[in-house]
C-alpha positions as YAML, in Angstrom:
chain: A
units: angstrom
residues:
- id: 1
  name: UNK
  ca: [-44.38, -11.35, 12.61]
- id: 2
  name: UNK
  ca: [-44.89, -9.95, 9.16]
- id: 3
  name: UNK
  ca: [-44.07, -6.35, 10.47]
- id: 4
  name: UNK
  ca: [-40.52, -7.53, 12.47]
- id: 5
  name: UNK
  ca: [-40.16, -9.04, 8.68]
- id: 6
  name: UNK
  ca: [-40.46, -5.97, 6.97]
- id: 7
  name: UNK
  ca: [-38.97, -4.20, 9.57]
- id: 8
  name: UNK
  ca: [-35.91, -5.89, 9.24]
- id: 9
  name: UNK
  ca: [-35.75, -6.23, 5.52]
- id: 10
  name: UNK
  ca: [-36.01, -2.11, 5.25]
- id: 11
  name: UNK
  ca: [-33.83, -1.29, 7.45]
- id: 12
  name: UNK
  ca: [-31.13, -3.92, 5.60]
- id: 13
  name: UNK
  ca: [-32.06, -2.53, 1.99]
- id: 14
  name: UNK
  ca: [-31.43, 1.37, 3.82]
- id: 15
  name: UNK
  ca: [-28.16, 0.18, 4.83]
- id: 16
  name: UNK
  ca: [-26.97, -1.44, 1.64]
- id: 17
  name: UNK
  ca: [-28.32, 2.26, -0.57]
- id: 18
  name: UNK
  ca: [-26.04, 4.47, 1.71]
- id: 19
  name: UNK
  ca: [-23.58, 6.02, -0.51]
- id: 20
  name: UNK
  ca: [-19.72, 5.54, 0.19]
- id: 21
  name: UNK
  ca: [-17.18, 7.97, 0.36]
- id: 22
  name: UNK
  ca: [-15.19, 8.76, -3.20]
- id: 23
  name: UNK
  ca: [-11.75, 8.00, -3.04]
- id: 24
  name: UNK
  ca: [-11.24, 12.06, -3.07]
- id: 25
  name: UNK
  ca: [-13.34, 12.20, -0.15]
- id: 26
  name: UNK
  ca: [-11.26, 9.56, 2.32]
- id: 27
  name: UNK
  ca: [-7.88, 10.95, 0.94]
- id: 28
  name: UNK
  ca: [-9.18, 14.87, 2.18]
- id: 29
  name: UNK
  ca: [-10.21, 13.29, 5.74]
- id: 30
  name: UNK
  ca: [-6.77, 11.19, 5.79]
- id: 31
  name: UNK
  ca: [-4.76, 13.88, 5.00]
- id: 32
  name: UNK
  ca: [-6.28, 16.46, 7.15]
- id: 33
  name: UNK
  ca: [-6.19, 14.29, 9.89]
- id: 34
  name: UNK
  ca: [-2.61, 13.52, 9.65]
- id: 35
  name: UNK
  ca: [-2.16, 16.87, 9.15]
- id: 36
  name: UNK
  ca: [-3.70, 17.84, 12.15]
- id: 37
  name: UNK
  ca: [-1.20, 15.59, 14.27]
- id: 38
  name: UNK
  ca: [1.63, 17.28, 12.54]
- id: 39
  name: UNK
  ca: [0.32, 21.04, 13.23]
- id: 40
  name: UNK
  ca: [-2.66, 21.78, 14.52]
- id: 41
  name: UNK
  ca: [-2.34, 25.88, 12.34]
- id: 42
  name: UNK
  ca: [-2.16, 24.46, 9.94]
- id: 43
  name: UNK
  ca: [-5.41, 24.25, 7.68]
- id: 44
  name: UNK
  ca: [-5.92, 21.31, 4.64]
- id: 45
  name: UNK
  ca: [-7.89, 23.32, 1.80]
- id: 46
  name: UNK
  ca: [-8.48, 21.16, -0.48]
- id: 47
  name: UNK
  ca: [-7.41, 17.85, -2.21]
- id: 48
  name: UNK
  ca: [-6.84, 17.44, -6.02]
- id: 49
  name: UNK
  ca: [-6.27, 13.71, -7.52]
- id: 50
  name: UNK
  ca: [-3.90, 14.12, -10.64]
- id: 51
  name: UNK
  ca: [-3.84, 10.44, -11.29]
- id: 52
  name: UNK
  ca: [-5.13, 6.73, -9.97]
- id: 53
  name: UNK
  ca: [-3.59, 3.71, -11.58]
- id: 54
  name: UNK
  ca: [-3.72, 0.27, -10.32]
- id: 55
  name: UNK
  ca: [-1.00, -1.22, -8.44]
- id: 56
  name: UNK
  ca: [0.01, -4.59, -9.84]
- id: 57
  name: UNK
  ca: [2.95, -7.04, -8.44]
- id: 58
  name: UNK
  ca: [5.03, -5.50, -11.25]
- id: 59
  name: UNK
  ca: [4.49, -1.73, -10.24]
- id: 60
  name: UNK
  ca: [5.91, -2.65, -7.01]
- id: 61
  name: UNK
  ca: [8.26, -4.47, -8.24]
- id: 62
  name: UNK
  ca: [9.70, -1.34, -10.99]
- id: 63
  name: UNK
  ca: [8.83, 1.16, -7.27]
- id: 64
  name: UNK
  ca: [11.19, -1.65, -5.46]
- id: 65
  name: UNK
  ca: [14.37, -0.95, -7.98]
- id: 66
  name: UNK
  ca: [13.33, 3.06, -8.19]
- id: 67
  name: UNK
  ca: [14.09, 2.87, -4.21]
- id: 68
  name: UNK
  ca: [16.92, 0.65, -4.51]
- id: 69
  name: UNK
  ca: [18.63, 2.63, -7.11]
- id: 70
  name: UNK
  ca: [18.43, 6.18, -5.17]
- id: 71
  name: UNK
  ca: [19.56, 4.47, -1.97]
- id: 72
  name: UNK
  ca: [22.29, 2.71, -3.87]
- id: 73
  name: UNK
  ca: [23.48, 6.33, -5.66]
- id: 74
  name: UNK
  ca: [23.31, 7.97, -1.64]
- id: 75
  name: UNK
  ca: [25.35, 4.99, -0.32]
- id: 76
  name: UNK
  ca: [28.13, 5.49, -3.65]
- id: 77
  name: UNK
  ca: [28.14, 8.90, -2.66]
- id: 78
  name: UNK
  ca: [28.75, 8.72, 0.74]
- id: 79
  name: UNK
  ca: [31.39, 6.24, -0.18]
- id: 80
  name: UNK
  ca: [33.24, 8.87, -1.99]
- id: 81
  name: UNK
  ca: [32.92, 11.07, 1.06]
- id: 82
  name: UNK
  ca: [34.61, 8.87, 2.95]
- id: 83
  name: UNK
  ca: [37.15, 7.65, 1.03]
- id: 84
  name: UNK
  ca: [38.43, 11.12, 0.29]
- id: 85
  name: UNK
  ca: [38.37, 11.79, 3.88]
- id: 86
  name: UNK
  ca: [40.07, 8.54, 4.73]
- id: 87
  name: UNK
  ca: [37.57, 6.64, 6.98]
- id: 88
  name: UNK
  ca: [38.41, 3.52, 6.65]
- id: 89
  name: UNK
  ca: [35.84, 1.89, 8.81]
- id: 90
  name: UNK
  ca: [33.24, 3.91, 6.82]
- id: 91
  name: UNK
  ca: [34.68, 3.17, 3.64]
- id: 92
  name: UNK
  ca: [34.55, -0.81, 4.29]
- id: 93
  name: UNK
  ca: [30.98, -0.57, 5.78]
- id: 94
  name: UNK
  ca: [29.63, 1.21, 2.71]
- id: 95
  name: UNK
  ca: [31.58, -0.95, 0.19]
- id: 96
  name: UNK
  ca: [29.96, -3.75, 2.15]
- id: 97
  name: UNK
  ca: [26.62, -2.08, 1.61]
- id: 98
  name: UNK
  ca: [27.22, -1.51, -2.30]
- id: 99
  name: UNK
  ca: [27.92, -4.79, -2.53]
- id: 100
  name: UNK
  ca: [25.00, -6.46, -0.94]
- id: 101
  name: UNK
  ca: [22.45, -3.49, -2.72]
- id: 102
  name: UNK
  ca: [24.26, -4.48, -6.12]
- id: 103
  name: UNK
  ca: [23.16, -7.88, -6.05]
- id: 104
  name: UNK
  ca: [19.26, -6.91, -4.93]
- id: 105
  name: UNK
  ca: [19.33, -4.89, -7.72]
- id: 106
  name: UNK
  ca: [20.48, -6.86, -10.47]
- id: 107
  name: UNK
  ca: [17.66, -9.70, -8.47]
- id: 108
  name: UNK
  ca: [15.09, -6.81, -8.68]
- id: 109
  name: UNK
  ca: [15.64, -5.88, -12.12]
- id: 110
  name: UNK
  ca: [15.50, -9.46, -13.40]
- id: 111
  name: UNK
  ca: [11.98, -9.81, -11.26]
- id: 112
  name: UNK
  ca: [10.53, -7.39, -12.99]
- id: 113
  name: UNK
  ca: [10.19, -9.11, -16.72]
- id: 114
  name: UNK
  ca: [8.59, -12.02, -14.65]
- id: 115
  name: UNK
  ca: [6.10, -9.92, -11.88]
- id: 116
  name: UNK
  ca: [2.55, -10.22, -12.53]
- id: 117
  name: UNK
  ca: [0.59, -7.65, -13.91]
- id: 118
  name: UNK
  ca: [-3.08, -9.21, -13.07]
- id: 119
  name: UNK
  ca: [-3.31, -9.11, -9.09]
- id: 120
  name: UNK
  ca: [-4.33, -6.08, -8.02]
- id: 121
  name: UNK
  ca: [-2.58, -4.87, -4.69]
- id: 122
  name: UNK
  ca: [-3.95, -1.59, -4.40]
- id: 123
  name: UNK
  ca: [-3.74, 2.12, -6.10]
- id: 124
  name: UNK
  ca: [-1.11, 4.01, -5.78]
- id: 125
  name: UNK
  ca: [-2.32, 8.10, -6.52]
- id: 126
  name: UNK
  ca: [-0.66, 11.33, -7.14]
- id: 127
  name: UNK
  ca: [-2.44, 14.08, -5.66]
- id: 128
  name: UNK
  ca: [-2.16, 17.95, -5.17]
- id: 129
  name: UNK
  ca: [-3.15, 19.27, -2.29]
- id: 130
  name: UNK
  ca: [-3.46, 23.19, -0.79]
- id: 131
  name: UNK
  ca: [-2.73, 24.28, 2.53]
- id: 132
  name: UNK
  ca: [-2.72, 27.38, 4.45]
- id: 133
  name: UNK
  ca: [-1.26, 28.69, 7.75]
- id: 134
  name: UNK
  ca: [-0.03, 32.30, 8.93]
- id: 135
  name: UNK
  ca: [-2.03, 33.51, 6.44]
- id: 136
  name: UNK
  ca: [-0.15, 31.79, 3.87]
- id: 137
  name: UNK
  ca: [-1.18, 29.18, 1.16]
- id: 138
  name: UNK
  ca: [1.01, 26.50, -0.28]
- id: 139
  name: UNK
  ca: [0.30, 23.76, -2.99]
- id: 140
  name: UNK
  ca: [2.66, 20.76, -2.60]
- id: 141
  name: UNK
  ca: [2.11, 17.32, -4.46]
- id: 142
  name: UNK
  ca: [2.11, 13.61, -2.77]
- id: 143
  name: UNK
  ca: [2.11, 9.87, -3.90]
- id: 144
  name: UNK
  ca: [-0.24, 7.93, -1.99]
- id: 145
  name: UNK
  ca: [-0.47, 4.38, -2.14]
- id: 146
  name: UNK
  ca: [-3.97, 2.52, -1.33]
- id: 147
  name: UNK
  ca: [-4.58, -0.90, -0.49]
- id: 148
  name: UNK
  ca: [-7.27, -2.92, -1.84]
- id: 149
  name: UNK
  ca: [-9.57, -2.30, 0.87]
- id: 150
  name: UNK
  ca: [-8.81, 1.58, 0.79]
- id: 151
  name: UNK
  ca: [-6.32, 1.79, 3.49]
- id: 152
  name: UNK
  ca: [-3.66, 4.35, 2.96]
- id: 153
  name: UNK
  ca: [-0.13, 2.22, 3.52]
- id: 154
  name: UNK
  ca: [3.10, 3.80, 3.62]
- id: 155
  name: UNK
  ca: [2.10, 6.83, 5.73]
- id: 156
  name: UNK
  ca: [5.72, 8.37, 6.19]
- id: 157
  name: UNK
  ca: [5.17, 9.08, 2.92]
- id: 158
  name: UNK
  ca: [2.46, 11.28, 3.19]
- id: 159
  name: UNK
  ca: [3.95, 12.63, 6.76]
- id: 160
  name: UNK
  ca: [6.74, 13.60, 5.32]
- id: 161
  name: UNK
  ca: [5.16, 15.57, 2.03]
- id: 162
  name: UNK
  ca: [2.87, 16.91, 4.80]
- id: 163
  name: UNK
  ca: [5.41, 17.92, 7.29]
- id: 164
  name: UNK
  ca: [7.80, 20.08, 4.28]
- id: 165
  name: UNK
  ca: [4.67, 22.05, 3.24]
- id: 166
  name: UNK
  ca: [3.86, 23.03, 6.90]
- id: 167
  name: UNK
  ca: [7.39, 24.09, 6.97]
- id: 168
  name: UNK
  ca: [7.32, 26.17, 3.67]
- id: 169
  name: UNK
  ca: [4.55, 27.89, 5.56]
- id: 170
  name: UNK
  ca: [6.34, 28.48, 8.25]
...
């Protein structure tokens, strides 16, 4: 009895000393994996973090109008487009756009004096990465956003970063 005892309380004090990946290591793994799936030449040298900062409500919240803002300057543009080229179904279904994206915007912008900067969501991390293929080598840069139990969220971020360096390579 004494020896299933001790048995069992080793083998739960090994298991709680085993180290854990860094964050550096799981974001090398992620990306080469991912990388893999977009082309299998390719090769993932090595991953460099340039900067971790915690991701509050009110991060998201300043990321939220960032997103809002470029999509709203696209959409403006492509109005233009098709005003000067007369398309008037176009031009009513992007002024229709504009004006929905101008009120989330102005709501967005007023949420972010009030978002809270305590909760943690996450980390969001810019990294540098190298890769190499047809006996090239190409550094490229990517924001990666982690959850609080180190999941990487947002992958089409990260697919897409992935995806232009293989096709500098290329």
């Amino acid at each position: 009895m004494k020896g299933a005892i001790f048995a069992i309380a080793f083998f739960i004090i090994a298991i709680s000393c085993r180290q854990h990946s860094t964050v550096q290591q799981q974001l090398q793994a992620a990306l080469k994996h991912r990388l893999q799936r977009i082309d299998t030449t390719a090769n993932l040298d090595s991953v460099h973090i340039i900067w971790n900062i915690p991701a509050t409500q009110k991060l998201g919240t300043i990321i939220d109008d960032t997103f809002y803002l470029r999509e709203y300057a696209r959409i403006k543009s492509q109005l233009a487009a098709a005003a000067k080229n007369n398309e008037k179904d176009s031009v009513e279904f992007y002024q229709y756009e504009i004006n929905y994206m101008e009120k989330e915007i102005d709501s967005i912008s007023k949420a972010i004096a009030k978002a809270d900067t305590t909760r943690l969501f996450g980390r969001l991390i810019g990294c540098s990465y190298f890769v190499s293929a047809n006996n090239k080598t190409r550094t490229d840069t990517a924001f990666i956003f982690v959850d609080s139990t180190m999941t990487i969220r947002s992958t089409e971020f990260v697919d897409s970063a992935l995806h232009r360096t293989v096709l500098a390579l290329r």
